[in-house]
C-alpha positions, -999 to 999 in steps of 0.1 A, spaced: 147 409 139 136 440 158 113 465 145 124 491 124 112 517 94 111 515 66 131 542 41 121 556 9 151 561 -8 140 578 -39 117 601 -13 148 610 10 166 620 -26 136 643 -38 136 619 -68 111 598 -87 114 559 -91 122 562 -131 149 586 -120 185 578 -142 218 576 -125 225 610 -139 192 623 -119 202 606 -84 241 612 -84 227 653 -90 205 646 -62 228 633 -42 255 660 -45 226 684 -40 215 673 -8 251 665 2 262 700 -1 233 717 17 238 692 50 276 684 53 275 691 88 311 706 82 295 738 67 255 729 77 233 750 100 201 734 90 181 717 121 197 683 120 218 685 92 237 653 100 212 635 101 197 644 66 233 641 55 235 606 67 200 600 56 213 612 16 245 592 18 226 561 26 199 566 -3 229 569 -28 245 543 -19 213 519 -19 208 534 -54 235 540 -70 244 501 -81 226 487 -102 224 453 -84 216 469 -50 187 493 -66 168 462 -83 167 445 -50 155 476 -29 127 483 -63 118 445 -55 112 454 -14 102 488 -20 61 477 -26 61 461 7 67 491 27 59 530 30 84 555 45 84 561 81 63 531 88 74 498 105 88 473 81 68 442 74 85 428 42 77 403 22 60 366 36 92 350 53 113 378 46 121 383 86 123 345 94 149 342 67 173 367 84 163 396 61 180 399 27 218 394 41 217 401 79 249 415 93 289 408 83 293 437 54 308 473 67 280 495 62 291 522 81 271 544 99 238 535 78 209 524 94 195 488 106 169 487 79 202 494 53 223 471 67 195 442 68 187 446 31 229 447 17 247 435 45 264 404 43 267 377 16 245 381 -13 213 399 -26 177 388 -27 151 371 -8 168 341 12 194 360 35 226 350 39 214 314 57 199 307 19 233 317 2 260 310 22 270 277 11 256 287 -24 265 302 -55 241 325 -74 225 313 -110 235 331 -144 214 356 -156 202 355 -190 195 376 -218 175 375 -249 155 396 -275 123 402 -273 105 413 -308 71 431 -302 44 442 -323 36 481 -323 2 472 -316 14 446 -289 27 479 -266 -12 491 -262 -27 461 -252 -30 444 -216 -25 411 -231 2 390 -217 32 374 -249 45 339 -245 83 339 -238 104 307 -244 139 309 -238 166 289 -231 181 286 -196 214 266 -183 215 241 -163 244 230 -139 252 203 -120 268 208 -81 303 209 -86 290 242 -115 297 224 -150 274 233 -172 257 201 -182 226 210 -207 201 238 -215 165 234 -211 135 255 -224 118 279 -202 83 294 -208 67 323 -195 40 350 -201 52 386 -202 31 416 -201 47 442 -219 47 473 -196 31 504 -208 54 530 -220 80 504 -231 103 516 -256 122 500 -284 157 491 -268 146 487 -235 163 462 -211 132 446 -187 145 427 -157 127 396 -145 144 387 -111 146 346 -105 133 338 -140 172 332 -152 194 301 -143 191 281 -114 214 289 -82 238 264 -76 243 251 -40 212 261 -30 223 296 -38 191 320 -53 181 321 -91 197 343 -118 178 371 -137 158 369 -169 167 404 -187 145 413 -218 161 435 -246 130 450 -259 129 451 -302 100 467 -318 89 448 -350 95 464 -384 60 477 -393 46 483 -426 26 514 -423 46 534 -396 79 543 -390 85 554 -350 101 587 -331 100 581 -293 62 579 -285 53 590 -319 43 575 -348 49 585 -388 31 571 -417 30 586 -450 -2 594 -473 -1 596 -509 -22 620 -525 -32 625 -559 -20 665 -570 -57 672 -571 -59 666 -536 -32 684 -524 -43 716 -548 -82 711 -539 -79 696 -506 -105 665 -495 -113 637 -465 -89 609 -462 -96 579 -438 -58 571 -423 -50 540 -406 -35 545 -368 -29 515 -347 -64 510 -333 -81 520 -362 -87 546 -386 -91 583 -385 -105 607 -408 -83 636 -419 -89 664 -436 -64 676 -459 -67 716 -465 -66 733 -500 -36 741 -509 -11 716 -488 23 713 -496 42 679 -508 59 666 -476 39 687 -450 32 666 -417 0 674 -403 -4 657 -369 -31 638 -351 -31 640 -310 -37 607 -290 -30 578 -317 9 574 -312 20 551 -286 19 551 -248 45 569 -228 56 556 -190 28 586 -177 0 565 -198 -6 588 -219 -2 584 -260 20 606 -282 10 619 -321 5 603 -351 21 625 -374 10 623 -412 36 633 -437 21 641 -472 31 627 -506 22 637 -537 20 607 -563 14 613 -598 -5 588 -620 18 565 -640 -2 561 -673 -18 591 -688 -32 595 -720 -34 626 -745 -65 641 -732 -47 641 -696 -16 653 -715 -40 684 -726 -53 690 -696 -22 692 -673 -13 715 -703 -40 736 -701 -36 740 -665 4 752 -668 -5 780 -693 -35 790 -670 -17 787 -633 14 805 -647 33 794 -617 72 795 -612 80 769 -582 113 784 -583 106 819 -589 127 823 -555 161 815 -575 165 842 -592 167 864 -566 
């Protein structure tokens, strides 16, 4: 395969890798307008034009972006194209047969032809792709902070040549949950699904990401909520409370004078975003009141409404 370079997609589109499909398609029709060499006069306007239509396209499937995200680590734009180990000697990831137009050698030898995927079309043509499959992956709130790799098991299908499905068989594998992961997340794990049949490549493990119920914090985005009772006292008086966050505890101070359901928030102790960096622990007060109390509390809480003489809804009669 002759030497060629190699082409940052997401770079040509002004975009960043996490980009949606929303993000590129704007991008696209962006850069489309300003260098359709119909109504262009930017220096070489065709060019760039050509250069966005073939980023879009190479992004804008699903199937076709997870392959280029898979080759994408091997190479930096404008430099000559290694790829992978064997990734030349295997004819590329399709070689030649598809129509791609008027995109570009290093375009046509990633999508063109039969198939996706490291092998080429000498690997696949005779073959027929494995089934991808899909399962749910419960994790621990603490589980999204640590570097720790989680056992998988799963169950993949097995087929014999003539692609009857003949038995299952259990599959094991240890995941690192990425940072930032949130809850609903699909994680793609590219040959970990069904075998190909024929020789043909493997299917795709994809990971439906399903954060554990926990029982001291509920979760908005990349924050966290948890709930502190306080005695009235407290709230009317104020004091120190030690709160729990995920890698520890914290110790808050409540001010005099806090209301019942007031959040007060702590920076740094929610849970990581895709940047690395953690949200808020927000801490909603809750005033509880004591369920037994005798007739010298009785006197005393007594005491204290003829001496506050406070009307909590002095604003209704207004």
């Amino acid at each position: 395969m002759p030497p060629m370079d190699f082409k940052d997609y997401y770079k040509i589109l002004g975009v960043e890798p996490t980009a949606d499909d929303k993000a590129i398609k704007a991008a696209y029709r962006k850069l489309a307008r300003k260098y359709h060499p119909d109504v262009s006069k930017e220096k070489d306007a065709e060019a760039k034009f050509k250069d966005a239509s073939e980023a879009y396209e190479a992004l804008k499937s699903a199937d076709k972006r997870a392959e280029y995200d898979d080759l994408r680590k091997y190479g930096q734009h404008g430099q000559p194209f290694q790829g992978p180990p064997g990734w030349q000697s295997r004819g590329g990831y399709g070689g030649g047969g598809q129509d791609t137009g008027d995109f570009s050698d290093f375009f046509s030898s990633i999508f063109g032809s039969r198939g996706n995927g490291f092998g080429g079309a000498q690997g696949r043509s005779a073959g027929r792709r494995g089934q991808d499959v899909e399962m749910e992956l419960p994790v621990f709130l603490e589980e999204t902070l640590s570097n720790e790799s989680k056992q998988v098991n799963f169950q993949v299908p097995q087929y014999n040549a003539a692609g009857q499905h003949v038995s299952n068989t259990t599959k094991s594998l240890n995941v690192k949950i990425p940072a930032g992961v949130a809850d609903g997340e699909r994680i793609r794990l590219k040959g970990q699904g069904a075998p190909g049949i024929g020789g043909g490549a493997a299917g795709d493990l994809y990971l439906i990401i399903k954060f554990a119920p926990h029982p001291k914090f509920d979760v908005e985005g990349e924050d966290l909520i948890i709930t502190l009772p306080l005695a009235p006292w407290e709230l009317a008086l104020g004091t120190e409370v030690a709160v729990p966050t995920l890698t520890g505890k914290i110790n808050l101070k409540v001010p005099a004078g806090s209301q019942n359901g007031q959040r007060m928030r702590a920076k740094g102790h929610g849970l990581l975003n895709k940047a690395g960096q953690r949200g808020y622990l927000f801490v909603q007060l809750k005033a509880v009141m004591p369920k037994n109390t005798d007739e010298e509390v009785k006197a005393l809480w007594q005491e204290l409404a003829q001496k506050a003489a406070f009307d909590p809804r002095e604003s209704w009669s207004n």
